[in-house]
C-alpha positions as CSV (number, residue, x, y, z in Angstrom):
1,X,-21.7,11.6,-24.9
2,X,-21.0,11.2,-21.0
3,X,-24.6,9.4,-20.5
4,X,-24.1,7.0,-23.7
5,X,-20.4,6.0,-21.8
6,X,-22.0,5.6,-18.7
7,X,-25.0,3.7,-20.4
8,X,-23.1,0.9,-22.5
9,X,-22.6,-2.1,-20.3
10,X,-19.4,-4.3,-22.5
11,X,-16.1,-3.2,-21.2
12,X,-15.0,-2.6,-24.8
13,X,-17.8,-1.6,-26.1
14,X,-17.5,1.3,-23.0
15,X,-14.0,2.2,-23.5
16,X,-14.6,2.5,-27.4
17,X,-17.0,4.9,-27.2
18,X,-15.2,6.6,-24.5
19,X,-12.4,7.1,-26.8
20,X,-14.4,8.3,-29.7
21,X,-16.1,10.7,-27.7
22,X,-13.2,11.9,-26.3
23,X,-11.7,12.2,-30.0
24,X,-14.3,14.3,-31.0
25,X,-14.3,16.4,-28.1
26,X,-10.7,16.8,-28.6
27,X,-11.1,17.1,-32.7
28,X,-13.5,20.7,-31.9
29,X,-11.0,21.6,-29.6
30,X,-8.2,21.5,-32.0
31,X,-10.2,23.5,-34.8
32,X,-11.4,25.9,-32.5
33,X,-14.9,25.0,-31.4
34,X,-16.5,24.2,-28.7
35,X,-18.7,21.5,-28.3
36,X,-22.4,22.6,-26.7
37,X,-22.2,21.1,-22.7
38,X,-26.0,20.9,-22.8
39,X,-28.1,18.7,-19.5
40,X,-28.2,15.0,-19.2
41,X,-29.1,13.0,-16.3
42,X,-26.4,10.5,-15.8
43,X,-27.7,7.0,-14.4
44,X,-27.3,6.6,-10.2
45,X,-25.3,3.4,-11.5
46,X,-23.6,3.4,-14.8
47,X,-24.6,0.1,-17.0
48,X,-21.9,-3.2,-16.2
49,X,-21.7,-6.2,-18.2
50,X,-22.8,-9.5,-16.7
51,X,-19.4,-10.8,-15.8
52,X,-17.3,-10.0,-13.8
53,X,-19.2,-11.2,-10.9
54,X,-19.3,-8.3,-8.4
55,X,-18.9,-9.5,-4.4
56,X,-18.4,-7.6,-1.4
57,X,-14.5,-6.5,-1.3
58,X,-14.2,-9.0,1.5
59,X,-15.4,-12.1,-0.3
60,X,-12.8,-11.3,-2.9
61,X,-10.6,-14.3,-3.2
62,X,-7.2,-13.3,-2.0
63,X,-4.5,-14.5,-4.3
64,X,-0.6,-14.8,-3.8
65,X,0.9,-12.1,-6.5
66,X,4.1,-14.0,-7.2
67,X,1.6,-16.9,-8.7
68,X,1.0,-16.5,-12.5
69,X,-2.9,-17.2,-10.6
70,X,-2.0,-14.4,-8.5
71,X,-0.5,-12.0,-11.4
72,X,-3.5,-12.4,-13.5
73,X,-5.6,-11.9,-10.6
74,X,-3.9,-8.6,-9.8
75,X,-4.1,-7.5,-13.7
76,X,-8.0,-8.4,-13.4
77,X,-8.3,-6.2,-10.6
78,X,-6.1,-3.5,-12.2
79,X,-8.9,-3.9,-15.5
80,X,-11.8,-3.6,-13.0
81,X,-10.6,0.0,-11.6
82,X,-10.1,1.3,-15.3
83,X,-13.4,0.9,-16.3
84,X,-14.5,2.0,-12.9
85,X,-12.3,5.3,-13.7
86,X,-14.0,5.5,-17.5
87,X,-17.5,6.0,-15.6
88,X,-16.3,8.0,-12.9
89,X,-14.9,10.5,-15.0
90,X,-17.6,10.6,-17.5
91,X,-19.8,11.1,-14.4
92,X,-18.6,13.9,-13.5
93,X,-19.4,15.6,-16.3
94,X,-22.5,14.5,-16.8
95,X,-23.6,14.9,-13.0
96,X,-22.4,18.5,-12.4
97,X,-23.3,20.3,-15.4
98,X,-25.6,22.6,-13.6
99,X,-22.3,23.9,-11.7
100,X,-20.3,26.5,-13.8
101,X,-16.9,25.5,-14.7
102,X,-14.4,26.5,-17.4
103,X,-14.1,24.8,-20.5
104,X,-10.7,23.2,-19.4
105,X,-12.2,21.4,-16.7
106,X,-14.2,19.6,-19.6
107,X,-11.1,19.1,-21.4
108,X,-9.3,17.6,-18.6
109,X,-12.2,14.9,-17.6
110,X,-12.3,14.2,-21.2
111,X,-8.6,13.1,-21.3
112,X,-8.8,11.1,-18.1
113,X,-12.0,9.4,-19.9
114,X,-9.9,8.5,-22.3
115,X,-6.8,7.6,-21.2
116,X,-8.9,5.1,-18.3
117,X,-10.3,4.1,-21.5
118,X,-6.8,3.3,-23.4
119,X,-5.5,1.3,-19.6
120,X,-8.5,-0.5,-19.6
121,X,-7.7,-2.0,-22.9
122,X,-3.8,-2.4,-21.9
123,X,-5.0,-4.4,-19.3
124,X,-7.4,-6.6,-21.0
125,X,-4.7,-7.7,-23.4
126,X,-2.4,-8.8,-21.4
127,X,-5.1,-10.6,-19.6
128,X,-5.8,-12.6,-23.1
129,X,-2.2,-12.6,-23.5
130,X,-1.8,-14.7,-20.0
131,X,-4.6,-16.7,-21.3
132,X,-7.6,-15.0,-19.3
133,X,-10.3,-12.2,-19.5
134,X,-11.9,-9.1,-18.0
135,X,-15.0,-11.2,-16.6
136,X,-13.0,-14.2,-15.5
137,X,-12.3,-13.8,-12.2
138,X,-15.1,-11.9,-9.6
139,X,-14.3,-8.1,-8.5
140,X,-16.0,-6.4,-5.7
141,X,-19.1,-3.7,-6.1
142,X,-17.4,-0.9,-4.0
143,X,-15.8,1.0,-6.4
144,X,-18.6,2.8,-7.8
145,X,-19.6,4.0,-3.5
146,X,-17.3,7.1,-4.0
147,X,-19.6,8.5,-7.1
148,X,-23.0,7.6,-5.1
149,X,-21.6,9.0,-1.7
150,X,-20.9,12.2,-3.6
151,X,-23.5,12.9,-6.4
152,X,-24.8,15.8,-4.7
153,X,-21.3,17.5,-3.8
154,X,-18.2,18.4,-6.5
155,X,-16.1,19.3,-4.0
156,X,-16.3,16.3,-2.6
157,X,-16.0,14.6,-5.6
158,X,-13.1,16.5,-6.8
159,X,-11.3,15.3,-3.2
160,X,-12.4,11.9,-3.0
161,X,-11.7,10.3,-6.5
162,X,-9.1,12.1,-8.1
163,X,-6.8,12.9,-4.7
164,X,-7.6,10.2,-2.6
165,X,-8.8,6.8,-4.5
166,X,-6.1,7.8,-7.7
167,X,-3.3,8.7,-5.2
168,X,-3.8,5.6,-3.7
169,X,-2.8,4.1,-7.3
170,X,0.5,6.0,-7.4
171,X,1.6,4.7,-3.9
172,X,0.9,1.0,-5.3
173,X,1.8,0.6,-8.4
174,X,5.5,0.5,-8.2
175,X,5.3,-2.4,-6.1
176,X,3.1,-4.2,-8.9
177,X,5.8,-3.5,-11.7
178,X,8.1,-4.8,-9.5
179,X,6.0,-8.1,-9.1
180,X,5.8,-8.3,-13.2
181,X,9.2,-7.3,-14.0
182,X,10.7,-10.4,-11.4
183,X,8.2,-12.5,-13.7
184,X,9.6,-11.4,-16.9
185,X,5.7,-10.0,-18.0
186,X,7.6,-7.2,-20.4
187,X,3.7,-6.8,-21.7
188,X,2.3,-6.1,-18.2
189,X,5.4,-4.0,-17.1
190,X,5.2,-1.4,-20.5
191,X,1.5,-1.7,-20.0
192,X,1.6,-0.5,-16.0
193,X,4.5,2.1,-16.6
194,X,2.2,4.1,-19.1
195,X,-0.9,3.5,-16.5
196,X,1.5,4.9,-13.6
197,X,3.0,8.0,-15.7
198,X,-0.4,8.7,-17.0
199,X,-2.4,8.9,-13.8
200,X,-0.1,11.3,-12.6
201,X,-2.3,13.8,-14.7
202,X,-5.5,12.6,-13.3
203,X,-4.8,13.4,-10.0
204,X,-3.2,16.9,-11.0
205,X,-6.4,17.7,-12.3
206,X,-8.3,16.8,-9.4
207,X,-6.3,19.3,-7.5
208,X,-6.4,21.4,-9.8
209,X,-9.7,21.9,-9.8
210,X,-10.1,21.5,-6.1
211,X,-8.1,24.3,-5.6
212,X,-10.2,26.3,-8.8
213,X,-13.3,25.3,-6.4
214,X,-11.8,26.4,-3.3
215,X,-10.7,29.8,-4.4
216,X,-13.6,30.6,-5.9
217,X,-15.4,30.3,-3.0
218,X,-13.1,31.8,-0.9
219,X,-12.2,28.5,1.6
220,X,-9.0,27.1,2.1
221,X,-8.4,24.1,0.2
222,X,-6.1,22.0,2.9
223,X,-8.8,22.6,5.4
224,X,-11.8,21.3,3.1
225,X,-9.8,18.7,1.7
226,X,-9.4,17.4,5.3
227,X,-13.3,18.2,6.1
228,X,-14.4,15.7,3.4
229,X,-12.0,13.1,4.0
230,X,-12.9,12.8,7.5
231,X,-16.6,12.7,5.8
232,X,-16.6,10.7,2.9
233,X,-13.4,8.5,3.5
234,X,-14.2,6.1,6.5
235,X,-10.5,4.8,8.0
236,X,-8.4,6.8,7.1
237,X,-5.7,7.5,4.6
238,X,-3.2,4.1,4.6
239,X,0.8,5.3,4.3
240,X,3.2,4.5,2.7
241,X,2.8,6.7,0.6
242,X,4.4,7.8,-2.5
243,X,5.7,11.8,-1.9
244,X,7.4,12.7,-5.2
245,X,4.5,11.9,-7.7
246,X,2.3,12.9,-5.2
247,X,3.8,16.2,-5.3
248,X,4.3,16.6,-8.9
249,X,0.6,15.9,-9.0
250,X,-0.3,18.9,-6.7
251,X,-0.4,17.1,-3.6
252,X,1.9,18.3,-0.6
253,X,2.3,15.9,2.2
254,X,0.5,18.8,4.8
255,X,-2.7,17.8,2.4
256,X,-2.1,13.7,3.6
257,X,-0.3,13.0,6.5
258,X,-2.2,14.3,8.7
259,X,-5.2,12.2,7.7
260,X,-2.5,9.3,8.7
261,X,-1.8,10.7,11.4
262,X,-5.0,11.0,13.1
263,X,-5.5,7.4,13.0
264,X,-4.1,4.4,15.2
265,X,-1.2,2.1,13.5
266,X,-3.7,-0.8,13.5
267,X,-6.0,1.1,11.0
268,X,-3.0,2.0,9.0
């Protein structure tokens, strides 16, 4: 299921089948079963539809948000990091399957899949709403560097994705209501609130799991948790930063601000 996700190029066409694998995931569940976890090898690069055009995050053209340009811009890039999230979780499945978790850990990557699946499609109707499309506008190739810089290690996975990169998405996406509610988008704001209150979950698993990881081995998770940022996470963790879903997620601010910290304002 994870590899035909990760396989299936058309933005739709990936967040369908991302739902209806996660339905029948979630349908055994429900009745009891469990549904073999079996080996796959998940592709290095999962499959992406010929548009958007994908440039370096620096060749991105910047756009003023309080433009409708600049609002459908944002809601673009908003699209592009939901079907970035459909693969990454799928991934992770997929691409540590020879590492013994419990079941729940496959239920909870399962329900990410498929509520990155469900924002994805929030966000490509309001695009069509606002007159445009995932695949309009170009998006930059780095969001899939987190999955390739830590195939080989969970752990690192675990920190990196869930509690850094979908963090990041709570301390940011107040401001981008904001931006749609001042423009009267009632579509983009419902559509955003349900992204923001759902991710909360996503990066409550992540820790979750971290922690699982961690004890299990023994290790303390604040420590590796810093270890891999400093590794994997070039530059630093960027304040402000948004405390009380943070910590309803999992994350205390001992686990962050010192990543800040360590790094001079002009990096900030």
């Amino acid at each position: 299921m994870a590899v035909d996700v990760l396989s299936t190029a058309d933005g739709r066409a990936k967040a369908a089948k991302s739902r209806a694998h996660a339905a029948t995931w979630k349908a055994a569940r429900d009745a009891g079963e469990i549904i073999p976890l079996g080996n796959a090898t998940p592709p290095d690069h999962p499959a992406r539809p010929e548009r958007p055009e994908l440039l370096s995050p620096r060749d991105v053209p910047k756009r003023k948000p309080g433009s409708p340009a600049g609002r459908i811009a944002l809601l673009h890039a908003v699209a592009h990091i939901e079907l970035n999230a459909v693969d990454l979780h799928w991934d992770i499945i997929a691409r540590f399957s020879d590492t013994p978790m419990p079941t729940g850990f496959y239920d909870d990557w399962v329900k990410a899949a498929d509520d990155e699946a469900k924002h994805f499609n929030l966000m490509c109707d309001c695009l069509e709403n606002m007159g445009s499309f995932y695949g309009d506008l170009p998006a930059h190739h780095g969001m899939w560097r987190a999955a390739t810089d830590t195939a080989d290690d969970l752990h690192g996975r675990l920190a990196i994705v869930p509690m850094v990169l979908e963090a990041r998405g709570l301390d940011v996406t107040p401001g981008m209501i904001a931006i749609f509610e001042k423009a009267g988008e009632t579509a983009a704001v419902e559509s955003l609130n349900t992204i923001y209150a759902e991710e909360v979950s996503h990066v409550a698993y992540g820790a979750k799991w971290f922690n699982f990881c961690c004890g299990r081995e023994n290790s303390d998770p604040k420590e590796v948790f810093h270890a891999l940022v400093k590794h994997y996470f070039k530059g630093g963790l960027k304040p402000p930063f948004n405390e009380e879903k943070r910590a309803e997620a999992g994350l205390p601010p001992d686990f962050y601000w010192p990543l800040a910290e360590e790094f001079p304002a002009y990096l900030r």
